[in-house]
N, C-alpha and C positions, 0 to 999 in steps of 0.2 A: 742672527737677528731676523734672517726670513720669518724660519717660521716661528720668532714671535709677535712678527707683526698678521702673521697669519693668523695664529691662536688670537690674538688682540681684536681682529675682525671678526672672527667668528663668536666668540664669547660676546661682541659687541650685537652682532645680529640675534644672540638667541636672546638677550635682555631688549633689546628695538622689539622682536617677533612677540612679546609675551606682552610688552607696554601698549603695543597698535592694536593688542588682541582686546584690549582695555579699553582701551580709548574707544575701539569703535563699538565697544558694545553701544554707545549712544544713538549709532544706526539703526538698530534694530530695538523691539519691543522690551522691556526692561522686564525680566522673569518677575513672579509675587516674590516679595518679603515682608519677613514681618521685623519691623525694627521696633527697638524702646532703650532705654537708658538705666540702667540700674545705679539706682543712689542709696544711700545712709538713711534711715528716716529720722535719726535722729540730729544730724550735722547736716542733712541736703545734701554733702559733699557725695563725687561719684564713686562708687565701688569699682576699680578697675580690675579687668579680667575675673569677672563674675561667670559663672558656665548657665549657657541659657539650654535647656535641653526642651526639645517638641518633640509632644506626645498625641498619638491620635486620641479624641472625644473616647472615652470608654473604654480603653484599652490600656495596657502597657506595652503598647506597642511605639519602639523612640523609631520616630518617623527624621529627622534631623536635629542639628544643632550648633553650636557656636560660642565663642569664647568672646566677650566685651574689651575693645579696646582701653585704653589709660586715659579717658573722661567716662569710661564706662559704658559706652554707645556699639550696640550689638546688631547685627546682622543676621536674620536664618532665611533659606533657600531649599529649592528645592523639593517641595510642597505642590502637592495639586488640590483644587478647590478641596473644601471641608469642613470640620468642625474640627476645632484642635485647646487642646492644653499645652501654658509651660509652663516651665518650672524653670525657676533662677536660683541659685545657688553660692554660696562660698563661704571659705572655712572661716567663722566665729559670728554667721549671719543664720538667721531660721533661712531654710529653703520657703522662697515666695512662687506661689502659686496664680497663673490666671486662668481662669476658665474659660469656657463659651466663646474661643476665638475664630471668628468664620473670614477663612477664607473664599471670597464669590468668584473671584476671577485669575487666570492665569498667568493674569501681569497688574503690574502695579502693587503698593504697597499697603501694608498694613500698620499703621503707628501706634504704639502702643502706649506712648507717652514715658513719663517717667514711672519706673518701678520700685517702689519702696521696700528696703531689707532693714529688718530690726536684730539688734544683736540677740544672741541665744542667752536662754535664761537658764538652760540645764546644766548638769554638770556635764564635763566635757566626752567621758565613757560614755552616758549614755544617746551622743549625736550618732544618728547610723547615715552615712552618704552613701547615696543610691550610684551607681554604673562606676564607670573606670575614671580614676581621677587623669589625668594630663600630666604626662611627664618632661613635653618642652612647650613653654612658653615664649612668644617672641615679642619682643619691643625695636624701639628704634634704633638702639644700638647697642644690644646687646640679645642673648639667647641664651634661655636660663633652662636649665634642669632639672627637673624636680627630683631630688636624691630619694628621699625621703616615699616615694611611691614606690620604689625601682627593691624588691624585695630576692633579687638575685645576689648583691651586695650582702648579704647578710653575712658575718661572720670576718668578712676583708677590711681592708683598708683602703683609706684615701686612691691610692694606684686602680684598688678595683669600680671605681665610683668611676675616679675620668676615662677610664675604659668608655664608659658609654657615653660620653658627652659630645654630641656633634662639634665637629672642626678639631678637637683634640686628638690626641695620636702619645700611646704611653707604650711605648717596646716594653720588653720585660725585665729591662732591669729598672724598671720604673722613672728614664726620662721621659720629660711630656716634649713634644710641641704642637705651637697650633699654627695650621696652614702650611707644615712644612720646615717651619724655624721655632729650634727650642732657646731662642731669645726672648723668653715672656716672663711678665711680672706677674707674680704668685701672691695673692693674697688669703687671710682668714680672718671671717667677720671683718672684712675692709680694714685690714689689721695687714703690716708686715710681720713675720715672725726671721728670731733669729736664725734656725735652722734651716728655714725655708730661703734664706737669702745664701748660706753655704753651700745647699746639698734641696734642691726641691725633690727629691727622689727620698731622701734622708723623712723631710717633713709628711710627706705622704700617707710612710709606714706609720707614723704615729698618730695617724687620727685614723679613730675607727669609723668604717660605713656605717655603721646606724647614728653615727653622729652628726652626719651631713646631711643637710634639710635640702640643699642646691645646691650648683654648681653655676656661677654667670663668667661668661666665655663674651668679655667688650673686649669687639676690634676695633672700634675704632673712640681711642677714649677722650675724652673732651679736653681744655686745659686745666682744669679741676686736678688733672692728675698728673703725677709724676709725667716726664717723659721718657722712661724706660721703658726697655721692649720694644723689640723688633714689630712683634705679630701683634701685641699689644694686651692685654691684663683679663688675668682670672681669678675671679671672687669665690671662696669657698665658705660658705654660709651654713654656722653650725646649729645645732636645735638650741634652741633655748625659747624661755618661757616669760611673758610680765602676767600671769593669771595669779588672781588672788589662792591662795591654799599654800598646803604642803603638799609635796610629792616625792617618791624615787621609784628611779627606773633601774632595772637591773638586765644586765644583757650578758651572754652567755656564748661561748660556741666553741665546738672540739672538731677537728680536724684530721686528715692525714697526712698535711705538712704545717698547721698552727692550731694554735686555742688562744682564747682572749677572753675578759673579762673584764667589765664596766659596773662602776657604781657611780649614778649623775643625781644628785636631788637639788630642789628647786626650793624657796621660803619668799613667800610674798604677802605683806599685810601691810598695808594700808600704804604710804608712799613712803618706804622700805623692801628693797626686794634682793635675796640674795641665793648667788646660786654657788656649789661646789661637788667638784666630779672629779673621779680617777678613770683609767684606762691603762689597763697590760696587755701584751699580745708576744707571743712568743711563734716563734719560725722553727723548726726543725725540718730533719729530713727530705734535704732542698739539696737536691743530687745533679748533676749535672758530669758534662766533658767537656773537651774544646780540642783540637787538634789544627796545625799550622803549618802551614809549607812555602815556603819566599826564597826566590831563586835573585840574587844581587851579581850585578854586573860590576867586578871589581874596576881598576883603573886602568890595569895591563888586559881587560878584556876577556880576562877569562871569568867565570860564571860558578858561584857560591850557593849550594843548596843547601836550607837548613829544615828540618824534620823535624817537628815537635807533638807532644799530645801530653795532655794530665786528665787524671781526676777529679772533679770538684763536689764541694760539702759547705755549704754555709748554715750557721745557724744566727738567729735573731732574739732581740731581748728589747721592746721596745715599751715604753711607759708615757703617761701624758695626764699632767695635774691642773687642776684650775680651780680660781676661785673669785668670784662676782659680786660686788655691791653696785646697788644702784638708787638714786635718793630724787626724791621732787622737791625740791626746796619750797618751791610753791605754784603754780601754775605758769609761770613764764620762765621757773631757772632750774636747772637740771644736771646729778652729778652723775660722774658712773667714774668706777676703777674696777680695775682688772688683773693677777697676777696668772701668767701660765709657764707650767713648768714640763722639762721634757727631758727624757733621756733614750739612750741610746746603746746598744753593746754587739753590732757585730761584726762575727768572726769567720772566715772565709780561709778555707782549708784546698790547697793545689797538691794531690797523690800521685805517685806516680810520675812524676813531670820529667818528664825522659825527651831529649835531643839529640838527632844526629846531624853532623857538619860533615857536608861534601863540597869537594873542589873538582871540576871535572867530571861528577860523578864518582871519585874515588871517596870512599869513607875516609876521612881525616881522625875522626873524635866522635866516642857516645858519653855524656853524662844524664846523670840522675837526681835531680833534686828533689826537694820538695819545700814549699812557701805555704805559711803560716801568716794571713795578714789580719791585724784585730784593727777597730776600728769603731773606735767610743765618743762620746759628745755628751754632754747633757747644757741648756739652754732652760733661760729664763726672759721673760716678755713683760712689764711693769706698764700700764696706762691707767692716768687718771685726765678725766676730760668734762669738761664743761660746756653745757650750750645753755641761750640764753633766746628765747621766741619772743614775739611780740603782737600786738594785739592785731595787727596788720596780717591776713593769714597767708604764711611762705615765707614772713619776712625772719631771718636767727642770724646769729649768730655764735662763736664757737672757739674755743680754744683747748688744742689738742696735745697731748703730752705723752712718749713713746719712750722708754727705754729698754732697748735689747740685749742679749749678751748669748754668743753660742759657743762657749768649750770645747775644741775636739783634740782628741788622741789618734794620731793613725800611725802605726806603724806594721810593719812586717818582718819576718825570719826568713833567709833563701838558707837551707841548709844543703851543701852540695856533697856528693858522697863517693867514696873509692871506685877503684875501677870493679872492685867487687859486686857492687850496688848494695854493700850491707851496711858497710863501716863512713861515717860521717867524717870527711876531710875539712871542711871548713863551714863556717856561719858566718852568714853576712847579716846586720840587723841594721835599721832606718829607724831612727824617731822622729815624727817629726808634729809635736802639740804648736796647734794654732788656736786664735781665737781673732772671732766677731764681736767689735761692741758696736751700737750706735743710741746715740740721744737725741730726738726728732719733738720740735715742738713749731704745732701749724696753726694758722689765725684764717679762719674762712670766715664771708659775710656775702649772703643770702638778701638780695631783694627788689620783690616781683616792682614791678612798673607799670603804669596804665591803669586806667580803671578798672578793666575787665581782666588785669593780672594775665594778659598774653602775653607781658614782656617781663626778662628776667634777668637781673645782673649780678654777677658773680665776681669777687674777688679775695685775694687774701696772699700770703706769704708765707714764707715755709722754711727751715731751716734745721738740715743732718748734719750730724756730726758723725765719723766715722772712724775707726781705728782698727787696723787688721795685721794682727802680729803673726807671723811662719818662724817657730825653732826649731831647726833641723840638724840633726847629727845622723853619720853611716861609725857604724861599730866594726871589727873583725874579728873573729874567735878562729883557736884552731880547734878541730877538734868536735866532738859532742859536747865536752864539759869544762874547754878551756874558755878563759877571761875573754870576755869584748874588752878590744880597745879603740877607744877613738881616734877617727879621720881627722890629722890636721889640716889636711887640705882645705882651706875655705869656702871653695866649690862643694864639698859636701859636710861641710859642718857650720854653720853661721845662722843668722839670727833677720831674718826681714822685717825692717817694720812699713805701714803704709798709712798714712794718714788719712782723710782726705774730707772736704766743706763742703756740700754741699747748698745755696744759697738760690731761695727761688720765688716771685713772683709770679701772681697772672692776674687774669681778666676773662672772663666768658658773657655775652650778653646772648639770650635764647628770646626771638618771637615768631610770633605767630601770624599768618596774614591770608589776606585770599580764602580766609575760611578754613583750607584743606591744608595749607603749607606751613611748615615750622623749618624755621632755619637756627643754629645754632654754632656761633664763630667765636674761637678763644685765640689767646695770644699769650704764652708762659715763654718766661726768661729763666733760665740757671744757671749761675755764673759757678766754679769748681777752682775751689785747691786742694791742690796734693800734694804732699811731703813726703820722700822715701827713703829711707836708708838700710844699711847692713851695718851689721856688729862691730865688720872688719876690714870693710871698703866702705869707699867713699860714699856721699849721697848719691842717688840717683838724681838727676835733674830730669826732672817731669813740669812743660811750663802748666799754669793755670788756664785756662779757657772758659769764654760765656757762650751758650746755647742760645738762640730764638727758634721759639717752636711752636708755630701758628698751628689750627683745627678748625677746621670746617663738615658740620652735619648739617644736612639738608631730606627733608622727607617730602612726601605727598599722599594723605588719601586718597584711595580712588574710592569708585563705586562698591559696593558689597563689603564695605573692610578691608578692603584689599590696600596694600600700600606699598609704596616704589621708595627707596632712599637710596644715598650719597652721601661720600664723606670723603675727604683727605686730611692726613697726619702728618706730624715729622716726629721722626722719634731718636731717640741715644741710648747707644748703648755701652754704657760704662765695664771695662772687664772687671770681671770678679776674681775673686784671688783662688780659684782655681786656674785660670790662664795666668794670674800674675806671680803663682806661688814659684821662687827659684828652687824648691827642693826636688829632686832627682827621684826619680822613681823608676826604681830597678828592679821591681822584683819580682820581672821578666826581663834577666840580663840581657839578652839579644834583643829587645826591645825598650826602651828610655825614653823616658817623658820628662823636660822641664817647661816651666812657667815664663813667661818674658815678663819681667816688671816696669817695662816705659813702652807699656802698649798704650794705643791713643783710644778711646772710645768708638762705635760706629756710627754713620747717621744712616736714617733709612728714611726714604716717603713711603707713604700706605697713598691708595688710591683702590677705593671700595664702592660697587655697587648691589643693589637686594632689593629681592622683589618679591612679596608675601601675598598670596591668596588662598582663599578656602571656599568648598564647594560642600554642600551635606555635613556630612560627619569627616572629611579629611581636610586637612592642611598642609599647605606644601608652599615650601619655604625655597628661593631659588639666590644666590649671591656671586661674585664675581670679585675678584680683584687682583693688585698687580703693585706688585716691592720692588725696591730699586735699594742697596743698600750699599754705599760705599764705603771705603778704610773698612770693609768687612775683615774680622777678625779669622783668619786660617791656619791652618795646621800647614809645618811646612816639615819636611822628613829628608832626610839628608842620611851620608853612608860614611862612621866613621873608618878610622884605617884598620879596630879588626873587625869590619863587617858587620857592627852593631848596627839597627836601624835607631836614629836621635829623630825626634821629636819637639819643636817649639812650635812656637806660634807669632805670628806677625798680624799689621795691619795693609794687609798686600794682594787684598782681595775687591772684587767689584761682585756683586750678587743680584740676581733678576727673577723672579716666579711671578706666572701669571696664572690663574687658574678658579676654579669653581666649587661653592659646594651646594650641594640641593638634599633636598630632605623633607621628608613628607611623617606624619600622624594622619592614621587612619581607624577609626574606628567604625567596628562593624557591628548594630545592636548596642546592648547595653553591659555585653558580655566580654566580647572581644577586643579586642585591639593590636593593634602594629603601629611600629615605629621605626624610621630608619635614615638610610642615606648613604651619599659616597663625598668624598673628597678626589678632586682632582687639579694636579697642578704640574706644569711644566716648567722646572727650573735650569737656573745658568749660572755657571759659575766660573769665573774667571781670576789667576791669581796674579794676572798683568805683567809678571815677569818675561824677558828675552830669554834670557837663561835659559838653553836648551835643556839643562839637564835641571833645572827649578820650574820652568814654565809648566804652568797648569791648567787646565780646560776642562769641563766635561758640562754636560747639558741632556733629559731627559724626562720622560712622564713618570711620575708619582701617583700610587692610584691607594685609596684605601677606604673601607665601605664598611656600617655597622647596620645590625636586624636587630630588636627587639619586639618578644611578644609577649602578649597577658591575658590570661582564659580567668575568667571569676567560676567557679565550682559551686554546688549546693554545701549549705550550712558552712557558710566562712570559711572554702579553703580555695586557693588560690594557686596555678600554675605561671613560670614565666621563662620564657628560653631569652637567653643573648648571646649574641655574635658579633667578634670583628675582626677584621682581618686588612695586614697594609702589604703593597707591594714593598717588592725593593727602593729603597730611597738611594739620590744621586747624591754624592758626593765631591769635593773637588779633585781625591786623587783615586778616586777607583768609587764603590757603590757597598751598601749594606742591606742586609736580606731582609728578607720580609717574613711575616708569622702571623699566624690564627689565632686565638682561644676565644673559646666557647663557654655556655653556664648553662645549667639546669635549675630548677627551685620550682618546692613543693610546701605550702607554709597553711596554717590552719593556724585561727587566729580561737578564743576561750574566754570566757569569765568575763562576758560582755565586753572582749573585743579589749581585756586591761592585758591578756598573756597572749604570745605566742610562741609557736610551733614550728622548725622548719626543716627540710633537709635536700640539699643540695648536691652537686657533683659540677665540677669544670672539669676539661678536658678530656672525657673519662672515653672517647674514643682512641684517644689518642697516648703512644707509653709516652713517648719526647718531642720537646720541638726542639727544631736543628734553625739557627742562623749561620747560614754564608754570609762570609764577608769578602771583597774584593780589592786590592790596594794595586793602583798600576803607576807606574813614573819612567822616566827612560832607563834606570838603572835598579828600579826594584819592580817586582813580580810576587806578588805576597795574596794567597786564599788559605782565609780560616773560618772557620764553624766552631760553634759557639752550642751544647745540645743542652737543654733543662728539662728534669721530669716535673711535672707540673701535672699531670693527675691528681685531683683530690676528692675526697668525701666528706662532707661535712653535716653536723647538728646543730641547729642555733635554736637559742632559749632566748626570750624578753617577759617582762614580770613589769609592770606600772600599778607601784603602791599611791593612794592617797585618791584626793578628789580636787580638782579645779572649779572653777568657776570664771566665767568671764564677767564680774563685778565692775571692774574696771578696763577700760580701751587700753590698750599698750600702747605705748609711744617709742617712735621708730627709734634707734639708735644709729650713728656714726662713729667711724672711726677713720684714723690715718690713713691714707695709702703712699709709702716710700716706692717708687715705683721706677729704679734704677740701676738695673746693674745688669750685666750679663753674665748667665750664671750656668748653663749647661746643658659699689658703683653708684660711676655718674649718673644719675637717673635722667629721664630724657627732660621733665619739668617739674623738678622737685619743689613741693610747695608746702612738703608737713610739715612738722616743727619735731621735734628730738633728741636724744643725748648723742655726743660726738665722740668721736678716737682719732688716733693718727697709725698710719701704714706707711713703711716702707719698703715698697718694692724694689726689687734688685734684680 
């Protein structure tokens, strides 16, 4: 506890050091700026995050610039006396121009008053936007990503997108966390998806990176949402279009571990707009090892070495369908439905899988297996939703309608083989088909208060249904080509079922005051039942329980843009039926994993601070915070009597991280740019047992840092490297290793910028990356490594048929967010009007 009350002081001094560095600028002479407000010309309303770029008098020389906050009011600096141009900007507006700006002196301001932006009258090809666009965006509570810039992504998947996303963290087998905990709520288009609540590593692969316009990474989410998630909720924001035309886009790309392939078009006339898109992407030649060594202290004190290594081969077969209407009844009522469809097929190949077992050192036993595990799903997503504005503007309402369902298949083959290593002595086979449904329908109502719409009240009601069935059976064959027969044993053949209701209320009011400060405080209630049973034993008794889960944001403008916030959360985190599943998973005998099905939920507080300023052409973004999370869910690992390591899980843990992230955009000219940052956090984890040989501890610094760069080239081509890399993360009974990858991309864009061109390389320094992993307890001693070849070369093609036009303004759209389960946006003063959905995060 030292030194987290240490880290707690000093993380508190460098946020005091940057605020007083603030505050006092009032001492001193206030540098020139030139401020103005960019608005709509046609609505008055403000264009938020509009890019104002300053230009010297006669030149194209970009002297600074700056990005407009969300009333639209911009800041530039940095500037010595002059004559100057800018240019305002943003995507479906003309770039607005002002001239003849003189700056006479080296302090004080220049007002420029409001700047008026008219929508564009061209067709959408032929808009050219000058310099680098922005690839992170920051608001009050959340930090968004611009996917859709980031032209390294090309040819990957969802896994390769949150790679780059500040505060997020995706090992390679494509779990995410952020801040350190992969208890987060996964959303798409503010949408829960079925597969995404199973397996978010699962849902990942099946959205392609050219699909993803953003990524928004809210830590701290309002009562508007679910209270799921530890770390707290990511928006995955796909392309889609309300522009009047036809269109299709065609996307392309061959690989030396994938290819994929995309057809998306879009139909919009008049208030009628309908979209429908495919996506394939296949995995090959995904080669890897793993090798294991765990020395077990029996009971009598003597000491069990066991030796392992295999092979590995995975291939992938991933697909992703959809199809969109969306209707204006009339100017205040608004429909949209949605159907998306997904599948899934892979299969994961263990060669070689050779063990030796020592006692004392003496060799006892060599065998040789080898596992075959296949591992299929396909899932369906249904939403039709309704919202309804009114003339009052910010005031709606909304009623949201979610039905999910995600089918999976996982089973595997251990085939074990003679002392020969030729002739197959026995098969072990596992089935075990589970399925996700859930029915989610939510009633939000939106409306500002006050004259001046500074105040803003929120509430509405929510209501999941959920149902998650586990069928498991273990089979035995002798033999290559003899019969499976089935386990009676209950323990490994029976049937789980798991109910469970979710029921929720809230209340959020957001105002505004003192000019510069916005506060914003909710209060959401979820009351939970659950019903469990088995086939062949009794019920489970799991009682019911009500949650209260208050939120508080708080911000401040300062000078120049700059702004300081505040937040605390409570959050729950419900286990998902990957901890809850009782089916046995064996197929690595000497290692076994079951589920515990009367696990309790966890609760966690957030406690967040951040503090955003910009200087010239960079941004830099600085934050801080600190979890507390208890009935934290743990792995607890136990030594049966023949020296098998077992694996559950309990509520027997208490969990603490305190730590940082900062993060700068810097551009240099109108050419260059960089992006970057680090993550760092020191965690604690405690699993409160006496139990000398259960008790659990460990505590340590987590460090993990990302680069991105982007060179603009003559005649439309484009260079862009990225990097990231995480230390070793702490664990409670031992630590896991850490790993790099990198990206290259070289892309030229054609035919007035409707095709492009590109070709890439990852890792291409490097043949494998190796993870260590580490497992310590009083009576096990276990390090393994984990190697994947991940080298690749890649081609990617995009082709955009048709013409747009911006005839008509889009209107935003919502959906659900389910945001509850643990599994493996709120805007800060929302005031448009729009079509709704429902999401449930898990």
């Amino acid at each position: 506890m030292k030194k987290l009350f240490y880290l707690t002081f000093v993380f508190s001094t460098i946020i005091s050091v940057g605020i007083f560095a603030q505050s006092t600028d009032g001492d001193k002479k206030t540098p020139a700026r030139i401020i103005g407000v960019a608005k709509d010309q046609n609505t008055g309303e403000a264009v938020p995050y509009a890019t104002a770029a300053l230009y010297k008098a006669g030149t194209e020389e970009n002297i600074a610039g700056g990005v407009a906050d969300d009333e639209g009011k911009f800041f530039i600096t940095g500037m010595k006396p002059g004559s100057y141009i800018l240019k305002v900007s943003f995507l479906g507006f003309e770039t607005q121009t002002v001239d003849n700006i003189q700056v006479t002196s080296p302090n004080g301001d220049v007002n420029l008053g409001d700047i008026l932006m008219s929508d564009e009258g061209v067709a959408l090809e032929e808009v050219t936007v000058q310099g680098q666009r922005e690839l992170i965006e920051e608001r009050v509570d959340r930090t968004i990503y611009k996917a859709e810039n980031d032209k390294t992504t090309a040819g990957g998947d969802g896994t390769d997108v949150l790679r780059r996303v500040p505060m997020l963290s995706v090992d390679l087998d494509g779990n995410v966390s952020m801040r350190g905990s992969s208890n987060i709520t996964v959303l798409i288009d503010n949408r829960p998806s079925a597969i995404a609540a199973s397996s978010i590593s699962d849902a990942l692969r099946q959205i392609p990176a050219e699909e993803i316009k953003a990524v928004e990474v809210i830590t701290s989410p309002s009562a508007r949402f679910d209270a799921e998630g530890t770390s707290g909720v990511i928006n995955i924001v796909t392309m889609k279009n309300n522009l009047q035309g036809l269109t299709l886009n065609v996307r392309s790309g061959v690989g030396m571990r994938g290819s994929n392939l995309s057809l998306n078009g879009s139909a919009r006339k008049g208030k009628f707009g309908f979209s429908l898109g495919g996506f394939g992407r296949s995995g090959y030649n995904i080669n890897g090892r793993f090798e294991n060594e765990q020395l077990i202290t029996n009971p009598n004190s003597s000491i069990a070495k066991v030796i392992q290594s295999a092979d590995t081969k995975r291939t992938d077969i991933f697909g992703r369908y959809n199809f969109g209407v969306d209707y204006e009844i009339d100017k205040y009522n608004f429909l949209t439905g949605s159907i998306n469809f997904g599948i899934r097929n892979s299969k994961n190949y263990q060669n070689n899988f050779f063990t030796e077992n020592y006692l004392e050192n003496q060799l006892l036993s060599k065998a040789l297996r080898e596992t075959d595990v296949i591992d299929e799903s396909n899932s369906v997503d249904i939403s039709v939703n309704y919202t309804k504005t009114y003339e009052k503007k910010g005031k709606e309402f909304s009623i949201l309608t979610l039905y999910s369902r995600d089918n999976r298949e996982n089973s595997f083959v251990n085939s074990l083989f003679e002392d020969d290593f030729e002739t197959i002595n026995s098969r072990l086979r596992n089935d075990n088909p589970s399925k996700n449904e859930e029915f989610t329908i939510q009633l939000d109502f939106v409306n500002p208060l006050g004259k001046d719409g500074n105040q803003i009240l929120e509430y509405g009601a929510k209501n999941i249904t959920r149902r998650a069935v586990s069928d498991f059976a273990y089979f035995q064959a002798d033999g290559s080509d003899g019969d499976f027969i089935e386990s009676e044993n209950p323990s490994l053949t029976n049937a789980f079922n798991y109910d469970q209701n979710v029921t929720a209320a809230y209340s959020s009011y957001t105002f505004s005051f003192l000019k510069n400060y916005t506060l914003k405080a909710g209060l959401r209630y979820e009351y939970t039942m659950i019903n469990a049973d088995f086939k062949t034993e009794t019920t489970a008794e799991i009682p019911s329980y009500g949650t209260l889960v208050p939120s508080i944001n708080a911000s401040r403008k300062l000078k120049n843009g700059n702004l300081i916030k505040a937040a605390y959360n409570r959050r729950i985190s419900r286990p998902s039926l990957r901890f809850l599943n009782p089916n046995i998973d064996a197929s690595n005998p000497l290692q076994i994993t079951q589920g515990n099905p009367v696990l309790d939920p966890e609760l966690t507080d957030n406690y967040e601070m951040g503090y955003s300023t910009f200087f010239k052409s960079t941004v830099i973004n600085f934050s801080g915070f600190y979890r507390n999370t208890t009935g934290s869910i743990q792995a607890v690992r136990t030594i049966q009597n023949d020296g098998v390591i077992f694996t559950t899980y309990e509520n027997i843990g208490r969990e603490q991280a305190i730590g940082t992230n900062i993060f700068a955009n810097v551009s240099i000219g109108s050419k260059l740019s960089f992006n970057g940052g680090f993550d760092l956090y020191y965690s604690i984890l405690d699993n409160g047992l006496e139990d000398p040989v259960l008790a659990a501890q460990n505590e340590g610094f987590v460090v993990s840092g990302r680069l991105f760069g982007n060179y603009s080239l003559p005649k439309d081509w484009q260079i862009q490297l990225f990097s990231f890399a995480r230390g070793r993360r702490v664990q409670l009974q031992g630590l896991s290793g850490g790993f790099a990858v990198y990206g290259l991309s070289l892309n030229k864009q054609f035919n007035e910028k409707r095709g492009s061109i590109g070709f890439g390389a990852d890792n291409f320094l490097t043949k494998e990356f190796i993870i260590r992993n580490e497992l310590t307890t009083p009576t096990i001693m276990q390090n393994s490594s984990s190697a994947l070849r991940n080298m690749n070369f890649k081609v990617n093609f995009s082709y955009r048929i048709g013409k747009l036009s911006m005839d008509q303004r889009p209107r935003r759209k919502k959906s659900i967010n389910n945001d509850d389960l643990k599994s493996g946006g709120d805007g800060d003063m929302n005031q448009g009007g729009g079509a709704t959905g429902v999401s449930n995060n898990k």
